[in-house]
N, C-alpha and C positions, 0 to 999 in steps of 0.2 A: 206209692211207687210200685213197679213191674217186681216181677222177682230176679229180674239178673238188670240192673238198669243199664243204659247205656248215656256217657256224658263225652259228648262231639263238641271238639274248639278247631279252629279252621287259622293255625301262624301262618304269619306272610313270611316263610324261610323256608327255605330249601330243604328234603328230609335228612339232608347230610347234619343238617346244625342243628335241628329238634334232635336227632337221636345223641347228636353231643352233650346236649343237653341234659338229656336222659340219662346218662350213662358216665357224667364225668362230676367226682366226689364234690369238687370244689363248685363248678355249675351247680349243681343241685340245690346246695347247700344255700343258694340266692333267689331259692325261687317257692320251694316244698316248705310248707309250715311257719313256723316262727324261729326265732332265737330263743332257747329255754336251756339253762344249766341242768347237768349231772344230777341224776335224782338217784333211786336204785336201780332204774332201766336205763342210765346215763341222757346225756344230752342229744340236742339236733342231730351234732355226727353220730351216734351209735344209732336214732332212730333209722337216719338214711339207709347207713349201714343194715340196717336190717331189713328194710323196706325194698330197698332195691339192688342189693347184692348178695343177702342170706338164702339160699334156697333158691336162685333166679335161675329161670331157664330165657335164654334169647333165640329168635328165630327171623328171616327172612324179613318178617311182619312186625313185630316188636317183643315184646319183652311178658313172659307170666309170671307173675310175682308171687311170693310165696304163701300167700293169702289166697291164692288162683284167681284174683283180678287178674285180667290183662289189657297190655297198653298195647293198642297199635297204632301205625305209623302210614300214612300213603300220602304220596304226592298226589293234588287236586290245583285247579284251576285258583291262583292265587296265594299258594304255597304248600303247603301241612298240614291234612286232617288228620289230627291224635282220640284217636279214640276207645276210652277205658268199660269197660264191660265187668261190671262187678260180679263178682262170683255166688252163687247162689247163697241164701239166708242160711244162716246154721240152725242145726235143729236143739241145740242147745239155748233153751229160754232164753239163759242171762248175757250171752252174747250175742243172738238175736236182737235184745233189747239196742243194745247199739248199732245196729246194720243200718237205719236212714242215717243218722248222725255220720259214719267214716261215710257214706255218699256226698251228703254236703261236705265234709271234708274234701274230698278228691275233684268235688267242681270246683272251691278255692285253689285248691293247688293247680289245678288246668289252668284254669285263670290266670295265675300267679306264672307258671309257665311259659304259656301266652306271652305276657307283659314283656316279661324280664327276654323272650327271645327277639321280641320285636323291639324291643324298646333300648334295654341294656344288659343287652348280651355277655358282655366281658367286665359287668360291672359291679361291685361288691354292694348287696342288703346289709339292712338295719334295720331293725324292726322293735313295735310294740303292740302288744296284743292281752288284750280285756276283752273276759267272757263270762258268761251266769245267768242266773234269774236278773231277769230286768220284766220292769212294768209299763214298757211300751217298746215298738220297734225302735230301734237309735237310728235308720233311716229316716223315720217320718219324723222322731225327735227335733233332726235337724232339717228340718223341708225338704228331703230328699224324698219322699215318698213315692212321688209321680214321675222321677225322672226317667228315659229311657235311653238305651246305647245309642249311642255318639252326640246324644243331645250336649250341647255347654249347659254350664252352670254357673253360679257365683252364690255362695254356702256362705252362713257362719258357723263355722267351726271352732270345735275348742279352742285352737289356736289362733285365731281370726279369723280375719274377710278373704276367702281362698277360693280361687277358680280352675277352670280345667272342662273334662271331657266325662262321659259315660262312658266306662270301661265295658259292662257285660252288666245283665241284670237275670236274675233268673227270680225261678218261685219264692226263695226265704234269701235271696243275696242277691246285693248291689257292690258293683267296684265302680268306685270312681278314681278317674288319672286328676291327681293333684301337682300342678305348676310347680306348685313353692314349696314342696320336698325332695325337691332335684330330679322333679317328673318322676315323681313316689306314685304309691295306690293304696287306697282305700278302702279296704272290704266291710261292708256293714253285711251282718246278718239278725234273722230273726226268726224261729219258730214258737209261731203262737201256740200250738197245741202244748207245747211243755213251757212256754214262759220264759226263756233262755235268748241272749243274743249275744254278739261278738261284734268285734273293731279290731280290724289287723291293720296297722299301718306299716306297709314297706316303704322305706327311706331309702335314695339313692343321693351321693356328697354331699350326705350327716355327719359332722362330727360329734364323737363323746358327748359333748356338753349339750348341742344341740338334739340330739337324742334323748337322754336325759329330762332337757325342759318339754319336746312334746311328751313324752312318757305322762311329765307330773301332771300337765294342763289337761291329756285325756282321761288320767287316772282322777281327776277332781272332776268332772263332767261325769264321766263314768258313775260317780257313787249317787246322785242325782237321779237315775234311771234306774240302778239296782235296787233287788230286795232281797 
């Protein structure tokens, strides 16, 4: 990667409702990351909290975050280009070592953005999410390997026989839109050089119990691939 990378997503909305998006606790909260409890750095909401109101400066253009990423905003031809400009590497080794990692991070979360503004804007997540050494991509695992944006599909999935769209595909990440999670998504990732990948499932009209059972069904798939 460059040293200040830049990651461009193009929403069909207006910049009045991306920057709502941006900027309102509860929005957020359905779109950035996962669902994870209180640890010592607290949960979801204190991450937000710190990511995009501790230290924030807003301007005209959008918003520099306290990390000196920043996000910006313009209206283009078919709605909202947001585009994030990571901040230069730190010269500190051991933080350094994760500078590609919160990259891929912040293309999911674009991504993730994306979805939820196009898709369901005023709509409450649910999420499950499995990460680690794994010993092949969980794309190609599941014959996703080859697919590209907006191609259909029809997968089997931990959960069964499930169809839907190409969300976005990039270098080490594929999102696929899943029908039968209440028009949920699917983020597979994979970086071969360190042996590591991920499975974010966003859930839109999951209930408890049904959250729950896909949790267990990916989390027994899941151990299958790990190591």
């Amino acid at each position: 990667m460059s040293d200040t990378p830049e990651i461009r997503v193009t929403i069909a909305a207006p910049p009045s409702e991306v920057w709502d998006a941006l900027r309102d606790r509860e929005r957020i909260r359905h779109w950035h990351g996962w669902e994870f409890e209180g640890g010592p750095d607290g949960g979801l909401e204190q991450e937000i909290e710190l990511i995009y109101f501790t230290d924030v400066e807003t301007d005209e253009r959008g918003i520099l975050l306290n990390g000196d990423d920043r996000v910006d905003i313009e209206a283009v031809d078919g709605g909202t280009q947001v585009t994030l400009t990571r901040a230069a590497p730190s010269d500190d080794p051991e933080w350094a070592g994760y500078y590609d990692e919160i990259t891929e991070g912040w293309i999911t979360f674009l991504q993730q953005l994306r979805f939820a503004v196009e898709r369901h804007p005023r709509d409450a997540r649910r999420t499950v999410f499995l990460a680690g050494p794994v010993s092949a991509s969980p794309a190609a695992v599941l014959g996703a390997g080859d697919l590209v944006p907006e191609e259909e599909y029809e997968l089997d999935l931990p959960d069964g026989a499930r169809r839907g769209r190409v969300h976005f595909r990039s270098e080490h990440q594929l999102g696929l839109v899943v029908d039968d999670w209440g028009d949920g998504l699917l983020v597979l990732s994979h970086d071969p050089a360190k042996s590591v990948g991920m499975a974010l499932l966003s859930l839109y009209d999951v209930d408890d119990t049904r959250r729950s059972q896909l949790e267990a069904q990916w989390t027994e798939w899941w151990t299958t691939i790990a190591v």
